[in-house]
Backbone as JSON, one array per atom type, in Angstrom:
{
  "sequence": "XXXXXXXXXXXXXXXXXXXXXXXXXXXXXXXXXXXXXXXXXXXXXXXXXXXXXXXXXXXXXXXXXXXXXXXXXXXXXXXXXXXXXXXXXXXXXXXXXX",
  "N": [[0.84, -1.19, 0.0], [0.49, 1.89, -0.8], [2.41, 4.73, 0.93], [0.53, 7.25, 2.84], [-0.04, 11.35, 2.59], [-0.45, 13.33, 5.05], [-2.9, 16.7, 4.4], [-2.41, 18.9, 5.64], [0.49, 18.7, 5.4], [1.36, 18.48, 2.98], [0.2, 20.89, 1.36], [2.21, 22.57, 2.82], [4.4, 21.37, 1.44], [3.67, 21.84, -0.92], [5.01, 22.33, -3.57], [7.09, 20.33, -3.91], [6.19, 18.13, -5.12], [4.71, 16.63, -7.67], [1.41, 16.98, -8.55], [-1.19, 14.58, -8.8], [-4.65, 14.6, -10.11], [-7.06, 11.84, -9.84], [-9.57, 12.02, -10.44], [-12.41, 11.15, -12.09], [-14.19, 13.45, -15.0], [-16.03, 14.7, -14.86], [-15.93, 15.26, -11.63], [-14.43, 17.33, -11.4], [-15.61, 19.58, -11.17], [-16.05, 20.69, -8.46], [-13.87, 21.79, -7.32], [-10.53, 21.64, -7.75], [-7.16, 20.95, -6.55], [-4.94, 23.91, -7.1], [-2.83, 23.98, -9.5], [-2.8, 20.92, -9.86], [-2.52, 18.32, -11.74], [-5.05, 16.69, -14.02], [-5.72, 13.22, -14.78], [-7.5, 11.0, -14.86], [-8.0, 7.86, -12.89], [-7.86, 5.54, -14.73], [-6.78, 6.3, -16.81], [-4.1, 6.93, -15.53], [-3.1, 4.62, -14.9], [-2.73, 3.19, -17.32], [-1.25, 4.9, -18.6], [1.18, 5.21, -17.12], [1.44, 2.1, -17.12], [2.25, 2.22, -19.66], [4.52, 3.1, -19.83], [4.27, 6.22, -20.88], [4.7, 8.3, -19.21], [7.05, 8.7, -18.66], [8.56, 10.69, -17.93], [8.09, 11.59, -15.74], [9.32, 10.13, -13.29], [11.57, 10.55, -11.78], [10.33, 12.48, -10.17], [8.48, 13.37, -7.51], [5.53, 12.37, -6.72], [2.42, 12.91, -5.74], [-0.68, 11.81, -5.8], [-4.01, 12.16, -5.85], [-7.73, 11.58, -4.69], [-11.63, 11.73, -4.52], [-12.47, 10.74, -2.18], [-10.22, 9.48, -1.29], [-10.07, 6.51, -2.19], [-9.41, 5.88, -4.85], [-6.96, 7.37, -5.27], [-5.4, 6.0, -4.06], [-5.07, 4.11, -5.0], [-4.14, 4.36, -7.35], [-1.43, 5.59, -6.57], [-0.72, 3.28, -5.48], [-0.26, 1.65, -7.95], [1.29, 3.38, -9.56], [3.83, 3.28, -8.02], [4.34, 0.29, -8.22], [5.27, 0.48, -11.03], [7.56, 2.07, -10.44], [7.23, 4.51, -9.67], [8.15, 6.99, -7.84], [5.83, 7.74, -5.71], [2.98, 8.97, -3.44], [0.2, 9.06, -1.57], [-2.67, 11.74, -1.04], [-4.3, 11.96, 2.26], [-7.17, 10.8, 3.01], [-8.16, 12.13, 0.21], [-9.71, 14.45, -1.82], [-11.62, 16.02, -0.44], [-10.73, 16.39, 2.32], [-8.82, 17.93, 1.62], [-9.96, 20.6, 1.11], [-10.73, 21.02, 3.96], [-8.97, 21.75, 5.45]],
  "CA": [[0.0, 0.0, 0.0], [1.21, 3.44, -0.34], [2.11, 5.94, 1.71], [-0.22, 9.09, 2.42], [0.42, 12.5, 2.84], [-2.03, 14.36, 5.0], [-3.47, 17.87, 3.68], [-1.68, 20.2, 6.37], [1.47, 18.62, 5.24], [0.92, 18.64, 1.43], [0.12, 22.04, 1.97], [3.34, 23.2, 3.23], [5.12, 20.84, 1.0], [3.24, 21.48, -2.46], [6.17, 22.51, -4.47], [7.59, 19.44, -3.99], [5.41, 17.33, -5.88], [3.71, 16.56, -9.09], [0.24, 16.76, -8.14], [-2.25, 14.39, -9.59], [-5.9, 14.67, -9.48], [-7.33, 10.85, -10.46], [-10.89, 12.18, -10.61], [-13.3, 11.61, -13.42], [-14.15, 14.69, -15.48], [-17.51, 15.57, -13.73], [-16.32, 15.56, -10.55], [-13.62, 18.46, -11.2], [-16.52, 20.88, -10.6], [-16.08, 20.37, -7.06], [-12.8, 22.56, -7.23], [-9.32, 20.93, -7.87], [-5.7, 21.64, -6.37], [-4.34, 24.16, -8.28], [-1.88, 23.09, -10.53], [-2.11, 19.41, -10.54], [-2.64, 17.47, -13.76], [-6.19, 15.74, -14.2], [-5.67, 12.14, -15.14], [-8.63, 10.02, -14.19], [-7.25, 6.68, -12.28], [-7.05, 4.59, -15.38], [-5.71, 6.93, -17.53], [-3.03, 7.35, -14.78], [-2.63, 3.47, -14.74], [-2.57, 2.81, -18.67], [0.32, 5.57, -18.78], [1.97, 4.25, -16.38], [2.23, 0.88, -17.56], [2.63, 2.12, -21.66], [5.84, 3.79, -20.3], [4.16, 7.5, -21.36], [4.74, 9.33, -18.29], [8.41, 8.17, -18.05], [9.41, 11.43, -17.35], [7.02, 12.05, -14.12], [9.97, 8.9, -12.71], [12.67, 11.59, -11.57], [9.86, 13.35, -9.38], [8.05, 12.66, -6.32], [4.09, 12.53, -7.11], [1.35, 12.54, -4.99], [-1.77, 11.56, -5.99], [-5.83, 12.61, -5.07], [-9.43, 11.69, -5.71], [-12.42, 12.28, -3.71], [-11.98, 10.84, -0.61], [-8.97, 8.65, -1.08], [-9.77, 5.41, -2.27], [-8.64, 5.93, -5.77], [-6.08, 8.1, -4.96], [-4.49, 5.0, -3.06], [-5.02, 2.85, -5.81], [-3.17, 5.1, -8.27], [-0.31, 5.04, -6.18], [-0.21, 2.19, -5.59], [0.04, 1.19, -9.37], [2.74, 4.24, -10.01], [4.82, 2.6, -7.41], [4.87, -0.89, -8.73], [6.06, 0.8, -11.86], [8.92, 2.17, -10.05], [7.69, 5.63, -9.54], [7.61, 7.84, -5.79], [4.15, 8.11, -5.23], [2.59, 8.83, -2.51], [-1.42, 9.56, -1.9], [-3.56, 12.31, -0.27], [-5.13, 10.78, 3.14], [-8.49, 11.5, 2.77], [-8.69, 13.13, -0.78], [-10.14, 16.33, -1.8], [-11.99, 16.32, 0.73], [-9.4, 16.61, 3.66], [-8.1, 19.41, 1.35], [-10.88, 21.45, 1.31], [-11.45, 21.36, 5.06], [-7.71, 21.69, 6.38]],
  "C": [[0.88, 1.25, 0.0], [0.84, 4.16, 0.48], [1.21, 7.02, 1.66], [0.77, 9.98, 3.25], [-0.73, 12.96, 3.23], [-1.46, 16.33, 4.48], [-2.47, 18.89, 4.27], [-0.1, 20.24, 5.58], [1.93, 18.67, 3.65], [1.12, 19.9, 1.25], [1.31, 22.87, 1.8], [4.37, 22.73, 1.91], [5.21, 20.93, -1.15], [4.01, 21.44, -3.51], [7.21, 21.36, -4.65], [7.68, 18.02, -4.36], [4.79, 17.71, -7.12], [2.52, 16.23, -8.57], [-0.88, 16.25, -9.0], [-3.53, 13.81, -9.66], [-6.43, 13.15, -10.48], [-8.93, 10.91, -10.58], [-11.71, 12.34, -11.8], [-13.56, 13.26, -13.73], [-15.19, 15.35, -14.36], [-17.44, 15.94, -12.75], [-15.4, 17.02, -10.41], [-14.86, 20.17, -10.96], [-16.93, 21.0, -9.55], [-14.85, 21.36, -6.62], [-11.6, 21.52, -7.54], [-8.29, 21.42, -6.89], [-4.91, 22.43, -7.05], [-2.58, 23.95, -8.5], [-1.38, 21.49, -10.81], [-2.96, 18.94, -11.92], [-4.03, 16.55, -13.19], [-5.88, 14.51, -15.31], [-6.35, 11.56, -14.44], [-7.94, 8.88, -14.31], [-7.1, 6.07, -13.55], [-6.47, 4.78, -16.95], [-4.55, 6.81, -16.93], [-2.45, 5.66, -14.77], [-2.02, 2.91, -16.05], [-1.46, 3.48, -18.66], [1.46, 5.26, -18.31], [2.81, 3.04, -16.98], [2.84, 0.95, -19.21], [3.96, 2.76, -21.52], [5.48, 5.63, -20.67], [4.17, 8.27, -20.79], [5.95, 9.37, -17.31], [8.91, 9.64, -17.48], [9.12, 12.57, -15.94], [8.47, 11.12, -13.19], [10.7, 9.53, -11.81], [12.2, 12.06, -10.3], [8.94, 13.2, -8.18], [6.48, 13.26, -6.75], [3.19, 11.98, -5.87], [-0.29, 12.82, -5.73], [-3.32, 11.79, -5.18], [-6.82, 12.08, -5.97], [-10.36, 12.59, -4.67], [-12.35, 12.62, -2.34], [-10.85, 10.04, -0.32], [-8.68, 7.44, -1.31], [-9.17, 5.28, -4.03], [-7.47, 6.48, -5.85], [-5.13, 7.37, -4.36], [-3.99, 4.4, -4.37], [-4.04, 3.32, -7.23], [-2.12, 5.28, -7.86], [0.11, 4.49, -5.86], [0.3, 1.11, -6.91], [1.11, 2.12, -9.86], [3.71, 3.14, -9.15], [5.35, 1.71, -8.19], [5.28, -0.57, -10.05], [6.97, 1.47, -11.65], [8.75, 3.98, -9.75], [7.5, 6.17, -7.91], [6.56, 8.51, -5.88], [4.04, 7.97, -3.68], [0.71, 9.31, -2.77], [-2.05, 10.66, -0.96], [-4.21, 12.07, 0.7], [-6.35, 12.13, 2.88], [-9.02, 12.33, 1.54], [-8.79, 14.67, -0.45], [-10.52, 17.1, -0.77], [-11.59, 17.24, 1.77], [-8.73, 17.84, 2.68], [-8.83, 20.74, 1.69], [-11.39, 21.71, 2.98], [-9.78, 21.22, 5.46], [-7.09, 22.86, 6.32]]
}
């Protein structure tokens, strides 16, 4: 399982990640994080495994959905392709209220 990152600490830390939102389209009208990249989870998994986001590998990524269960599951599939993921505890959510 991957690691999370809670919100406070994200937060402080944002610049130090590739931030990426694994939320279907519809739900981005809920607000986003600004500046991470919208790749819905199995976009983010297909890229992954096709090799097309080789050059995310270098950089430390943390991943979000709603409330966190995709947001796991997407870094947990970067990982096993070798990249430093980590996930959002609690999603958007926990962003929006921290």
């Amino acid at each position: 399982m991957a690691d999370k990152i809670k919100s406070e600490v994200l937060k402080l830390q944002e610049n130090d990640f590739v931030i990426i939102d694994v939320r279907e389209s519809d739900e981005l009208n809920s607000g986003k994080i600004e500046d991470s990249i919208h790749m819905p989870l199995g976009l983010a998994i297909r890229n992954a495994k096709k090799k097309q986001i080789e050059e995310l590998k270098n950089k430390k990524i943390c991943t979000y959905c709603g409330t966190g269960y995709r947001g796991n599951i997407a870094a947990d599939e970067l990982v096993k392709e070798g990249f430093d993921a980590i996930t959002l505890e609690g999603g958007y959510s926990s962003w929006n209220h921290s």
